[in-house]
C-alpha positions in Angstrom: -40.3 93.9 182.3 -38.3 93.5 185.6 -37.4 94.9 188.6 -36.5 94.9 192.0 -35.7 95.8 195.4 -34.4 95.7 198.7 -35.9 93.8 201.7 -33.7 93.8 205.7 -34.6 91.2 208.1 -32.9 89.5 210.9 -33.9 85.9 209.6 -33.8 84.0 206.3 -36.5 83.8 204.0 -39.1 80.9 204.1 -40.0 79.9 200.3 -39.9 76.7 198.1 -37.5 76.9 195.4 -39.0 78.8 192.7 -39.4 81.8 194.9 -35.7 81.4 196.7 -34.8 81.6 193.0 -35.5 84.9 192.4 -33.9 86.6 195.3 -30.2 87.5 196.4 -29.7 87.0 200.3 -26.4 88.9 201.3 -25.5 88.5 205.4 -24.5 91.3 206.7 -22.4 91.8 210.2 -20.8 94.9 212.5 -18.0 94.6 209.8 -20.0 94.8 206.9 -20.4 98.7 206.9 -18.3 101.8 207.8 -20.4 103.3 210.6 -18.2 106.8 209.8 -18.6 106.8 205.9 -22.5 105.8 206.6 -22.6 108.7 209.2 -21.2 111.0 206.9 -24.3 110.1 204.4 -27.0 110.4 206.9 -25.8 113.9 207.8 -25.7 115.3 204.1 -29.3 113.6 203.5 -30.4 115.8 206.7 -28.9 118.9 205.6 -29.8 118.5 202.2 -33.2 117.9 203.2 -33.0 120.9 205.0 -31.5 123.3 202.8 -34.2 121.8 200.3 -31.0 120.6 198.2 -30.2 117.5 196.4 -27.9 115.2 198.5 -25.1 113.1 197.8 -27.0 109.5 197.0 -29.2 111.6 194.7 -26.6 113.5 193.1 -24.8 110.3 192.4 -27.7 108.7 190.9 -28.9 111.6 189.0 -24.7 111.7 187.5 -25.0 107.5 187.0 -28.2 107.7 184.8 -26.7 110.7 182.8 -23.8 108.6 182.1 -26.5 105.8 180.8 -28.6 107.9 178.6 -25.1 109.6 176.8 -23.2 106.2 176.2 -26.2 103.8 175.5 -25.1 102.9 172.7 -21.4 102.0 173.6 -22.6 100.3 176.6 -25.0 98.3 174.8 -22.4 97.3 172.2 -20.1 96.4 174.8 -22.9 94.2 176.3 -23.6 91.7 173.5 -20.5 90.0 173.6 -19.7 90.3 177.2 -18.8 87.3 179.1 -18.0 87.7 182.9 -14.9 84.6 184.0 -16.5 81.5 183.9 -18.4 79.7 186.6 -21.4 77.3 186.2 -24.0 77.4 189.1 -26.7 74.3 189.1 -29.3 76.8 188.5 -29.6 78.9 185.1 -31.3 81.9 187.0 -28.3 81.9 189.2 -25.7 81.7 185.9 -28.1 84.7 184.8 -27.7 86.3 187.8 -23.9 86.0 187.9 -23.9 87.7 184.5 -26.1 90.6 185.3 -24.6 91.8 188.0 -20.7 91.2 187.0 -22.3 93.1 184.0 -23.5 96.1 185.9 -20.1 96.1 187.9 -18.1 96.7 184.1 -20.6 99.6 183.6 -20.2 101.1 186.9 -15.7 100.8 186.8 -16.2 102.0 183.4 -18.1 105.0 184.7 -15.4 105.5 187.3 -12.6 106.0 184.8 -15.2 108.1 182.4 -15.1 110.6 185.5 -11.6 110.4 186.3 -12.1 108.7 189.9 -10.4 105.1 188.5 -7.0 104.4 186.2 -7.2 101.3 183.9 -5.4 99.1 186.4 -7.7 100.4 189.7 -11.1 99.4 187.5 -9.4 95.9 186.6 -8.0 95.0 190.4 -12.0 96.1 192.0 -13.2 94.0 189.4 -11.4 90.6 190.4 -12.3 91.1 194.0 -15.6 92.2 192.9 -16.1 89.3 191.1 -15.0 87.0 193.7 -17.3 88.8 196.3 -20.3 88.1 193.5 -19.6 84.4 193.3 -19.3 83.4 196.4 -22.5 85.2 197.0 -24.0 83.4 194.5 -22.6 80.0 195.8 -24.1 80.6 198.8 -27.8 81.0 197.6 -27.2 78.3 195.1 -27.3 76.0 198.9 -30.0 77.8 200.6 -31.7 77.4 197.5 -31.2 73.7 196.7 -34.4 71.3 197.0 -36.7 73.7 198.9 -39.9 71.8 198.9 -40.7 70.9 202.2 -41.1 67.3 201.5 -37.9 67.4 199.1 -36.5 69.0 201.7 -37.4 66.1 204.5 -36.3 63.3 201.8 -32.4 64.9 201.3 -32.6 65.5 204.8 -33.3 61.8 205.8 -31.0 60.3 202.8 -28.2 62.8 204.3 -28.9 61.7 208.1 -28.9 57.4 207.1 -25.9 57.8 205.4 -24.0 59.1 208.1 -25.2 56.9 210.8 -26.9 60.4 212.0 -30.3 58.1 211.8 -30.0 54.7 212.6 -32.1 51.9 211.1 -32.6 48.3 212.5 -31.5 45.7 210.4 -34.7 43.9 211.0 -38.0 44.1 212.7 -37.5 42.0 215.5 -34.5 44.2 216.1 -36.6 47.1 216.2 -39.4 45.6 218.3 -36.6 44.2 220.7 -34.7 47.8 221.0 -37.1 50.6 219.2 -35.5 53.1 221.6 -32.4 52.9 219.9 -33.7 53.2 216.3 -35.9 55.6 214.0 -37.3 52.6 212.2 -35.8 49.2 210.6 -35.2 48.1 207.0 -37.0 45.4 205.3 -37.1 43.6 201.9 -40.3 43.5 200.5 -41.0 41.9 196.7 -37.0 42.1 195.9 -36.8 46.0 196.9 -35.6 47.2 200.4 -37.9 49.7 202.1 -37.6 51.9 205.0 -40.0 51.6 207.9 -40.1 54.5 209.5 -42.2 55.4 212.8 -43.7 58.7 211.7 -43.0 61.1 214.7 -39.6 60.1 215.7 -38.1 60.2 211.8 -39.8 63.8 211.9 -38.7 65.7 214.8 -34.8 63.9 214.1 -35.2 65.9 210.3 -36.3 69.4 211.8 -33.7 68.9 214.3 -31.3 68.3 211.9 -32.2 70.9 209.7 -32.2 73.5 212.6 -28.6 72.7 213.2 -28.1 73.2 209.1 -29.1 77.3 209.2 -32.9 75.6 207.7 -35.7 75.5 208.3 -38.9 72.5 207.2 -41.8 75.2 206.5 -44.5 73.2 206.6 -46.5 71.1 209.2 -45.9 67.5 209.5 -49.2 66.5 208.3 -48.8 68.4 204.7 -45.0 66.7 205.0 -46.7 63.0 205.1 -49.3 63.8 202.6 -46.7 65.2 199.9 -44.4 62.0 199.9 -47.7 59.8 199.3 -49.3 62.1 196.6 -45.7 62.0 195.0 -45.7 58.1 194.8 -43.0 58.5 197.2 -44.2 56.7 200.8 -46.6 53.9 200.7 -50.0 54.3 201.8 -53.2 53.1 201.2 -57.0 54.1 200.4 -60.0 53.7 202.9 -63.7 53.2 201.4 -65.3 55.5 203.5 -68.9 56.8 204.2 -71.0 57.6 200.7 -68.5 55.9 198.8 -65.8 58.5 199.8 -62.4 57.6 199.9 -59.9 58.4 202.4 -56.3 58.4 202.0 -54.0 57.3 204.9 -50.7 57.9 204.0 -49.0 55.8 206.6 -49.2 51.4 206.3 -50.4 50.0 209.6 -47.8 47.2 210.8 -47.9 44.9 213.2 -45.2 45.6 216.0 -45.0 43.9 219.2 -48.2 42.2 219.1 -50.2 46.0 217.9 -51.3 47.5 214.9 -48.8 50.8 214.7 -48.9 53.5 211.7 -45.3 53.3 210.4 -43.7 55.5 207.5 -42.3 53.6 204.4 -40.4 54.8 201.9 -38.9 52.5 198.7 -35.5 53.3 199.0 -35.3 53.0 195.3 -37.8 55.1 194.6 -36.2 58.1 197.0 -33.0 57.5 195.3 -35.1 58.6 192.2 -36.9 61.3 193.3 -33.6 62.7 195.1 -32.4 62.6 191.5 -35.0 63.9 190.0 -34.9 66.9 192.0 -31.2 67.7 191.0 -32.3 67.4 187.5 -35.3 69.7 187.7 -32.4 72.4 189.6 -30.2 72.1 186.9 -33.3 73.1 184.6 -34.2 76.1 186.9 
């Protein structure tokens, strides 16, 4: 069994990607709705209310499930092979989405012409633009939608911001210990790989930044950030004996900068080019 409803608010939904998966966000603005025709409804409901009537919205719904329970049959037939003009989304709960509700909008045009309000052509022109309305919709979510995983979020994020210069890296160390102002971090070549060294804070507050300026938003702390790229073999930590025999986990390498010991971030750049990839592949599941 499914079902649904409908949630306003003024901001966007924080939720990692299995959840953002299962909702429809639609933006709304002054032009979205007909202030007169939306007047016109309020009134009824009050005098219907009133007058201890049935009002328009109800009567409409009452007429649309009537039209369901006579032609379930048809309708159903006319479901099985249905196939709304093709579009292929990343995520198969969005392709399912994009069915059901260019589905539901042949039911309803086909319910218009069963009650004489639409001709043949009217139902096939609201379709078209219907449909286009429903896929870009749906093209939208599929972005807010893509990698959201706070710490999948940071690592797109920071592959995005390198790659356009957005974040700039050192070539070298003493680069970065000669000029660290100028740089998140520096790269560095460690048993045949190159690795990012990353100064924790700085790389951080340049993502949320970032992201802000993107319409998103990184959910979690920065702490729970760090901790998710080392339990996901992604950063390079290491382990602390600790009291009792208890280990402890630092999830940041301590490097020697400038003559101190400094917590710095580092990510394999091979290994985020896999994770990055990973992630697409585990969307394309969805």
């Amino acid at each position: 069994m499914r079902g649904g409803c409908i949630v306003t608010a003024e901001h966007n939904l924080d939720s990692q990607q299995s959840s953002a998966l299962r909702y429809l966000q639609v933006d709304l603005d002054r032009n979205s709705i007909d202030g007169n025709i939306l007047r016109e409804f309020q009134m009824n409901q009050k005098e219907a209310d009133f007058n201890k009537k049935a009002s328009w919205v109800q009567a409409y719904f009452a007429a649309w499930i009537t039209y369901l329970q006579n032609n379930y049959k048809d309708i159903r037939a006319s479901l099985i092979d249905f196939e709304p003009p093709r579009v292929v989304f990343k995520n198969k709960r969005h392709q399912t989405i994009y069915w059901i509700l260019n589905a539901v909008s042949k039911m309803i045009l086909q319910w218009g012409i069963s009650i004489g309000t639409l001709s043949e052509q009217e139902k096939n022109e609201k379709y078209l633009l219907w449909n286009t309305v429903i896929h870009q919709v749906l093209l939208k979510n599929e972005a807010m939608a893509s990698v959201a995983e706070p710490y999948q979020q940071f690592l797109e994020a920071l592959k995005q911001a390198i790659g356009t210069g957005t974040a700039i890296l050192a070539n070298s160390r003493a680069c970065y210990e000669a000029a660290g102002h100028r740089y998140i971090g520096y790269m560095r070549t460690s048993k045949g790989q190159l690795e990012y060294v990353l100064a924790p804070n700085k790389t951080i507050v340049l993502i949320r930044k970032l992201m802000l300026e993107m319409g998103k938003n990184l959910t979690a702390n920065d702490s729970s950030v760090f901790k998710h790229l080392y339990e996901n073999g992604i950063s390079l930590g290491y382990q602390n004996q600790g009291e009792k025999g208890k280990v402890r986990y630092r999830h940041f390498r301590r490097i020697k900068l400038n003559g101190q010991l400094v917590e710095m971030l580092v990510i394999p750049v091979n290994v985020m080019v896999k994770k990055i990839e990973e992630m697409y592949q585990q969307e394309e599941m969805l």
